[in-house]
ROVEXLUM-247193 format. One record per residue (C-alpha): residue number from 1; x, y negated, z; residue in one letter. Coordinates in Angstrom, 3 decimals. Last residue first. Example, Ala and Ser with C-alpha at 12.3 -4.5 7.8 and 13.67 -1.06 7.14 Angstrom:
// residues 2
<node num="2" xx="13.670" yy="1.060" zz="7.140" residuo="S"/>
<node num="1" xx="12.300" yy="4.500" zz="7.800" residuo="A"/>
***
This chain:
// residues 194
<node num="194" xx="-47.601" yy="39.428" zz="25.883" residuo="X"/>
<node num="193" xx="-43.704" yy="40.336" zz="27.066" residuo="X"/>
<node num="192" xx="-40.896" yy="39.221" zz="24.604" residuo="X"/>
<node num="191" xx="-39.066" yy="40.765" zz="21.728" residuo="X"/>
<node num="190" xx="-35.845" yy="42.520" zz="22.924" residuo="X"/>
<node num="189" xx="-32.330" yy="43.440" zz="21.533" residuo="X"/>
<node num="188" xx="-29.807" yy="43.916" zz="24.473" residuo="X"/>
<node num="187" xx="-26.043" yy="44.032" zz="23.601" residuo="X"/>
<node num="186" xx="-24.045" yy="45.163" zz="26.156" residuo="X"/>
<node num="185" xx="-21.002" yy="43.918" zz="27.401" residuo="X"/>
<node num="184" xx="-17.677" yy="45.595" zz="27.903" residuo="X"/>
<node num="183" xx="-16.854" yy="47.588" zz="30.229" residuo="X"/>
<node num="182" xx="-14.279" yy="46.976" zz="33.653" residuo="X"/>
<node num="181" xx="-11.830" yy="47.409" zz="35.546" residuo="X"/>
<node num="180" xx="-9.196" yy="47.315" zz="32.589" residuo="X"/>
<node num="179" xx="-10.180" yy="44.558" zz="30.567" residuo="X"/>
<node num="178" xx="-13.431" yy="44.078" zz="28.566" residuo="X"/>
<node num="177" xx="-13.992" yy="43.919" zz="24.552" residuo="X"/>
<node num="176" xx="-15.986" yy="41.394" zz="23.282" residuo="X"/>
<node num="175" xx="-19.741" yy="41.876" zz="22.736" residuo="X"/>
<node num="174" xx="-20.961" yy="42.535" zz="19.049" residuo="X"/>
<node num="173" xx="-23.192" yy="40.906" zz="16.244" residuo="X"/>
<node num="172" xx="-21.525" yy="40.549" zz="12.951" residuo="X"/>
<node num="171" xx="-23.500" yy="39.399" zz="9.593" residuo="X"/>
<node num="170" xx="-21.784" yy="39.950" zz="6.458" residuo="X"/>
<node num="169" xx="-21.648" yy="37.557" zz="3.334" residuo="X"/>
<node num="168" xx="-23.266" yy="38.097" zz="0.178" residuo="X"/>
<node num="167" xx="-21.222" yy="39.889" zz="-2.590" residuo="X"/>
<node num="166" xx="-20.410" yy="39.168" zz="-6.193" residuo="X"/>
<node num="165" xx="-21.277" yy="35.838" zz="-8.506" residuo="X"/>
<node num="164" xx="-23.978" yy="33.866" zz="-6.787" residuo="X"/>
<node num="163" xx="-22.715" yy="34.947" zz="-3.191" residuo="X"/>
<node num="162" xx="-25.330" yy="33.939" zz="-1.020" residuo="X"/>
<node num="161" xx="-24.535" yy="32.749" zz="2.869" residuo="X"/>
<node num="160" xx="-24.945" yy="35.154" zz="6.050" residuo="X"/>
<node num="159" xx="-28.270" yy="34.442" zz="7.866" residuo="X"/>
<node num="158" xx="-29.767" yy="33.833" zz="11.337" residuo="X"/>
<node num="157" xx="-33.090" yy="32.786" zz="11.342" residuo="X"/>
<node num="156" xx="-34.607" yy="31.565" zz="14.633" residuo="X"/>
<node num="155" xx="-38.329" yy="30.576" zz="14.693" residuo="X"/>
<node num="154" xx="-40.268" yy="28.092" zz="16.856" residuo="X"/>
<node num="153" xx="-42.983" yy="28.815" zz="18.898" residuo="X"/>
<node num="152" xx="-46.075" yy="29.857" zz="17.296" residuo="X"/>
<node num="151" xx="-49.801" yy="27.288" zz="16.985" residuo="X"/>
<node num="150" xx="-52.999" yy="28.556" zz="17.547" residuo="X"/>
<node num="149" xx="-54.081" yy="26.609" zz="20.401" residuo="X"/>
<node num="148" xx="-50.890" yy="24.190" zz="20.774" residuo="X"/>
<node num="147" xx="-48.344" yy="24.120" zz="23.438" residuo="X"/>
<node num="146" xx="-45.625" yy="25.247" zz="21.787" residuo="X"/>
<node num="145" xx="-41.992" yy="26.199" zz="22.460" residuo="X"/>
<node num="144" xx="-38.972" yy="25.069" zz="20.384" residuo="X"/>
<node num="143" xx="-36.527" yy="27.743" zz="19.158" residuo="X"/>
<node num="142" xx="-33.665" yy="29.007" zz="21.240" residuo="X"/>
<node num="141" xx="-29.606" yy="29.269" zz="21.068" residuo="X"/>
<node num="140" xx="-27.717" yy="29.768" zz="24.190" residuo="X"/>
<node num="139" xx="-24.084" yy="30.065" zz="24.248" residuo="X"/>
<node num="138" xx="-22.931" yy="30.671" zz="28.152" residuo="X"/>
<node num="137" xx="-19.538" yy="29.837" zz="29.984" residuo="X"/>
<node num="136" xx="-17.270" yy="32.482" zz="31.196" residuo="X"/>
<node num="135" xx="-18.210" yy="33.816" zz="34.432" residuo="X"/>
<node num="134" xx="-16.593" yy="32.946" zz="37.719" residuo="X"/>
<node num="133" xx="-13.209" yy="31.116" zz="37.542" residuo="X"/>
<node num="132" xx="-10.391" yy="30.736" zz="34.975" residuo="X"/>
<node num="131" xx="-12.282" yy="29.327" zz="32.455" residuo="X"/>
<node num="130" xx="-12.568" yy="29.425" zz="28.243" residuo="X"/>
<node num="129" xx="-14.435" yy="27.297" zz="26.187" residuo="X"/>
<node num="128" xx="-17.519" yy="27.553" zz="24.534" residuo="X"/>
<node num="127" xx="-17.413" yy="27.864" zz="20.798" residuo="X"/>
<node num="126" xx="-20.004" yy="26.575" zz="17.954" residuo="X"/>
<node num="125" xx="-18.025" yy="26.166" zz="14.575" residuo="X"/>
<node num="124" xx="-18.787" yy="25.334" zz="11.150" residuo="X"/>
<node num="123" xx="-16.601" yy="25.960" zz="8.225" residuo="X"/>
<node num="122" xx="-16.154" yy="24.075" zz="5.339" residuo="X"/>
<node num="121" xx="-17.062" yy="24.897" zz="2.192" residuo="X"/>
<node num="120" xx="-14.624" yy="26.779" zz="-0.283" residuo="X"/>
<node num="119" xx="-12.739" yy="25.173" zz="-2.919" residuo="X"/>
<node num="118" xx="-12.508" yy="23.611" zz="-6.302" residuo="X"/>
<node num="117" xx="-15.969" yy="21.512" zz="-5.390" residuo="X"/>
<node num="116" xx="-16.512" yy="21.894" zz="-1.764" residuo="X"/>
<node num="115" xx="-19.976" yy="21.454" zz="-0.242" residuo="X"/>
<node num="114" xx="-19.646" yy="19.188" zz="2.966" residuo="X"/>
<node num="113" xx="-20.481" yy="20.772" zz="6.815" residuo="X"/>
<node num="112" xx="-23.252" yy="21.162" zz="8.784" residuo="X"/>
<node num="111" xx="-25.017" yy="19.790" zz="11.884" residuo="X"/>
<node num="110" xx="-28.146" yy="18.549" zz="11.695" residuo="X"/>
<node num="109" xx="-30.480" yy="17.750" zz="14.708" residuo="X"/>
<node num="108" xx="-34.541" yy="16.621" zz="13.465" residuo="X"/>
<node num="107" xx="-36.237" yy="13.736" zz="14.810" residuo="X"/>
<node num="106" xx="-39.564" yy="14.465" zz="17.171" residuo="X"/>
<node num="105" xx="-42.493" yy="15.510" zz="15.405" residuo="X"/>
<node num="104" xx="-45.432" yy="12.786" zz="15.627" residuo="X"/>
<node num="103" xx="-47.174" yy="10.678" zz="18.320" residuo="X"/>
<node num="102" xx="-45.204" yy="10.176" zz="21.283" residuo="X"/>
<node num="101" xx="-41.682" yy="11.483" zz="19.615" residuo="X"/>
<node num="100" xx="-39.074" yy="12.259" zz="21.893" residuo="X"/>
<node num="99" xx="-35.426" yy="11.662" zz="20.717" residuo="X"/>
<node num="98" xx="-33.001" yy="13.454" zz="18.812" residuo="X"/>
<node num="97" xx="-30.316" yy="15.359" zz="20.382" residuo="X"/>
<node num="96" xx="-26.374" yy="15.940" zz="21.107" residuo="X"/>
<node num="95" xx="-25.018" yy="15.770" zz="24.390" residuo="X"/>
<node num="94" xx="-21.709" yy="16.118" zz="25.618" residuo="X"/>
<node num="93" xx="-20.661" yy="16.562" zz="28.780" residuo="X"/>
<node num="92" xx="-17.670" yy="14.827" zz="31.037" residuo="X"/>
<node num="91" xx="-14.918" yy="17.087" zz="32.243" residuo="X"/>
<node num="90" xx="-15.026" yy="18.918" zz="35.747" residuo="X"/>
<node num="89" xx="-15.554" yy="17.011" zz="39.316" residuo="X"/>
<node num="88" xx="-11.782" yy="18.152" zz="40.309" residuo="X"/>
<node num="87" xx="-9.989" yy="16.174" zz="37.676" residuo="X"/>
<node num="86" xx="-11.780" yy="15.357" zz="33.676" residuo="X"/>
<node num="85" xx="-10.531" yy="15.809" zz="30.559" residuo="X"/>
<node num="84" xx="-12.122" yy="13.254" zz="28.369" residuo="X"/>
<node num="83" xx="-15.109" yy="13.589" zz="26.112" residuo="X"/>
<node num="82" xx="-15.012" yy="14.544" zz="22.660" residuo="X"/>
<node num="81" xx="-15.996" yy="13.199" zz="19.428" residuo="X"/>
<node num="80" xx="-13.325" yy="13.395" zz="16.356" residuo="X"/>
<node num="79" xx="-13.819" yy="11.980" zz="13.149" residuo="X"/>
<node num="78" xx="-11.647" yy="13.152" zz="10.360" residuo="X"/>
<node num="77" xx="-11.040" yy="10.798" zz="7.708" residuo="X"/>
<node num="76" xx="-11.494" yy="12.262" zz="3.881" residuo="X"/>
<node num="75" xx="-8.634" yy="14.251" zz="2.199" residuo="X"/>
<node num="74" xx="-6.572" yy="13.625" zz="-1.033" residuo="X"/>
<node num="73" xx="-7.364" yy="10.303" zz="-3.078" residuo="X"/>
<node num="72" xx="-9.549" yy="9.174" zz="0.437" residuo="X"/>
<node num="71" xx="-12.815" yy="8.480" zz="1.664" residuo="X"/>
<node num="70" xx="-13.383" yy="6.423" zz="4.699" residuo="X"/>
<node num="69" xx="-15.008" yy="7.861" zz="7.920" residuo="X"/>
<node num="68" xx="-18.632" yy="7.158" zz="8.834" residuo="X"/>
<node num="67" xx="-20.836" yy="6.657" zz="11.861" residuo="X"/>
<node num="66" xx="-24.537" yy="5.443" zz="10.878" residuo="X"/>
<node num="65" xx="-26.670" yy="3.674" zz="13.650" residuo="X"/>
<node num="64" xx="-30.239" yy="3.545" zz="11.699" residuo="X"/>
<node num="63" xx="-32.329" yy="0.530" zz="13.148" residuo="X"/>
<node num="62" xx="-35.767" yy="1.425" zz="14.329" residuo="X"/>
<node num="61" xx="-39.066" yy="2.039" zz="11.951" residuo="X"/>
<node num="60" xx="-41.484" yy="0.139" zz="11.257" residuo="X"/>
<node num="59" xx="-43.726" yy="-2.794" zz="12.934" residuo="X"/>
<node num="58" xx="-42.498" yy="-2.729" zz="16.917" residuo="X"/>
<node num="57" xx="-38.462" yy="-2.459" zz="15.638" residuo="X"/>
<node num="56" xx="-35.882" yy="-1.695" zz="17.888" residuo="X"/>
<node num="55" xx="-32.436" yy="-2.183" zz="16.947" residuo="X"/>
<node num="54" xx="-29.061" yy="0.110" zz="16.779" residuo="X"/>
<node num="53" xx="-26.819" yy="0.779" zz="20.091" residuo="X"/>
<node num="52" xx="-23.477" yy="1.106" zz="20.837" residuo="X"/>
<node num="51" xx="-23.014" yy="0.868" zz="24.323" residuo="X"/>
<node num="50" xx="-19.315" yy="1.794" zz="25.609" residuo="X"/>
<node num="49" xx="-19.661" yy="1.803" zz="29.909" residuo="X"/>
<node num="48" xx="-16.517" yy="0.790" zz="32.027" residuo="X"/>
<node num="47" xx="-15.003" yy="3.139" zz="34.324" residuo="X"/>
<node num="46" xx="-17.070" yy="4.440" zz="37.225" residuo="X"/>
<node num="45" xx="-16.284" yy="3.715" zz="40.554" residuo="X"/>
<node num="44" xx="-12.520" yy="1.829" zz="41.919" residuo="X"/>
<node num="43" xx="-9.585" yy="1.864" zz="40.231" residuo="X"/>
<node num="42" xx="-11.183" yy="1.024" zz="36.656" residuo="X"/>
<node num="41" xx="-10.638" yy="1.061" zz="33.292" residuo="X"/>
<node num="40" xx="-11.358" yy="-1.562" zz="30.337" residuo="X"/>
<node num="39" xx="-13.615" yy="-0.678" zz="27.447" residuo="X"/>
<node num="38" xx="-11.891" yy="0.099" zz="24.261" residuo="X"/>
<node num="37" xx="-12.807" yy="-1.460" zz="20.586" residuo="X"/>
<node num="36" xx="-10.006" yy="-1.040" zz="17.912" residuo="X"/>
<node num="35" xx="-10.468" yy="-1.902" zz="13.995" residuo="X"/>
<node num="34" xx="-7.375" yy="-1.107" zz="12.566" residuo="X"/>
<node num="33" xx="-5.862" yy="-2.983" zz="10.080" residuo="X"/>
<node num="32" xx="-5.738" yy="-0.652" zz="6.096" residuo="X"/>
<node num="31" xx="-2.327" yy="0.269" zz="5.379" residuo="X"/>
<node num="30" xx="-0.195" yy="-0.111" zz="2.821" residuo="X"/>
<node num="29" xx="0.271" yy="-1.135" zz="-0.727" residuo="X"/>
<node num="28" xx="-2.345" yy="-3.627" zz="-1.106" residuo="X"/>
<node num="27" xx="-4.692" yy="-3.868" zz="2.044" residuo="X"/>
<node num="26" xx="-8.251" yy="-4.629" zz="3.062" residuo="X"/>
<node num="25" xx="-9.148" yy="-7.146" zz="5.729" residuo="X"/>
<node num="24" xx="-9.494" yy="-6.123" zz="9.082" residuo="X"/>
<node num="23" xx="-14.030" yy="-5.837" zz="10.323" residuo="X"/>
<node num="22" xx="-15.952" yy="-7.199" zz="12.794" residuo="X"/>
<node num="21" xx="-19.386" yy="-8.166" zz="11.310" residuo="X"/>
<node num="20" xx="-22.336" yy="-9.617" zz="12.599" residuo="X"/>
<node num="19" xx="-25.438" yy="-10.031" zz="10.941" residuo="X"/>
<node num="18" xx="-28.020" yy="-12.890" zz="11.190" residuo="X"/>
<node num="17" xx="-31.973" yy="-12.602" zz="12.068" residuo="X"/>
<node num="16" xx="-34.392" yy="-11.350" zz="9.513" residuo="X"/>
<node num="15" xx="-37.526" yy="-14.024" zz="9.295" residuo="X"/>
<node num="14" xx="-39.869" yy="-16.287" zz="10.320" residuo="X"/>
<node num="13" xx="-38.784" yy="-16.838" zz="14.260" residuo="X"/>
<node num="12" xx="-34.967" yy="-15.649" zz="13.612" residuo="X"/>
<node num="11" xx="-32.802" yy="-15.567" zz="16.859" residuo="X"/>
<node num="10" xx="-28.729" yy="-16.099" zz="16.816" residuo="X"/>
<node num="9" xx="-25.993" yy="-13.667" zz="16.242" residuo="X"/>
<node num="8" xx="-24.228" yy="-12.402" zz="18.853" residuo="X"/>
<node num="7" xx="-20.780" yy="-11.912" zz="19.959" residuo="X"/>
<node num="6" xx="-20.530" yy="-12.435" zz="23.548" residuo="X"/>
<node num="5" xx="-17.546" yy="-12.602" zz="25.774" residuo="X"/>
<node num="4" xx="-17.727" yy="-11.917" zz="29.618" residuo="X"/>
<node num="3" xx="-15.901" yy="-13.354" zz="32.311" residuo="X"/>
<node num="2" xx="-13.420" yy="-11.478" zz="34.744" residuo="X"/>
<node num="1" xx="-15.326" yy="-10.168" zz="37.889" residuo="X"/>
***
């Protein structure tokens, strides 16, 4: 193996320990430096791991790990996470979720977009992608389950947005339309068994 290079700060036995920062200096009429970090690849196994990871703490709470783009005159960054395409084994997945809690709720998952001021908001989008073999690929949504004596699983609450000055939005629930050998799917409204 080719050596390894470490950036680190040093130990504090009374105190907060030292920061690191890797940064490219600002710019006067043109661009900003970019900021790259890539992992090498690999021939043989697994590429290399990217581990970005914020602190523990055993008196308070852990490190925040914020991902931001900068702001602009005319349109914010755009961040993009995706995984790569991937060859016979499929593409990589993508999770999304907050951690387990061992005394207390567990974090919450947000996903929503900016209000816009001289426009509308943006839109938010869940979509599975398409296949060419077997069934297309699910959407599930569903509420948290409890354990507790008393206690109701979670609710879902689908709802078109307000419209202060003339019409709400519409709500529309249908199946898409099939091809030739066959009908299209049904839509199956059921509470559950007690």
């Amino acid at each position: 193996s080719s050596g390894k290079l470490v950036f680190s700060s040093g130990t504090s036995k009374g105190g907060n320990s030292g920061a690191v920062y890797i940064g490219s200096g600002a710019a006067t009429g043109g661009r900003g430096g970019l900021v790259g970090i890539s992992v090498g690849s690999a021939t043989s196994g697994a590429g290399g791991m990217l581990y970005l990871r914020s602190g523990d703490s055993t008196d308070g709470a852990g490190g925040e790990l914020s991902l931001s783009t900068g702001s602009g005159s005319t349109t914010g960054g755009a961040m993009t996470l995706k995984t790569s395409d991937g060859g016979s084994g499929g593409s990589g997945a993508a999770t999304m979720e907050s951690g387990a809690a061992t005394s207390g709720s567990s974090g919450a998952v947000s996903v929503k977009s900016g209000t816009g001021t001289g426009g509308a908001g943006g839109a938010v989008s869940l979509s599975v992608g398409s296949g060419d073999t077997g069934a297309g690929g699910g959407l599930s949504l569903r509420a948290g389950v409890t354990s507790a004596t008393g206690g109701t699983g979670g609710s879902i609450v689908v709802e078109s947005g307000e419209g202060v000055a003339t019409s709400s939005g519409m709500v529309t629930i249908r199946s898409a339309n099939s091809g030739a050998a066959g009908a299209s799917g049904k839509l199956v409204f059921s509470s559950g068994t007690s």
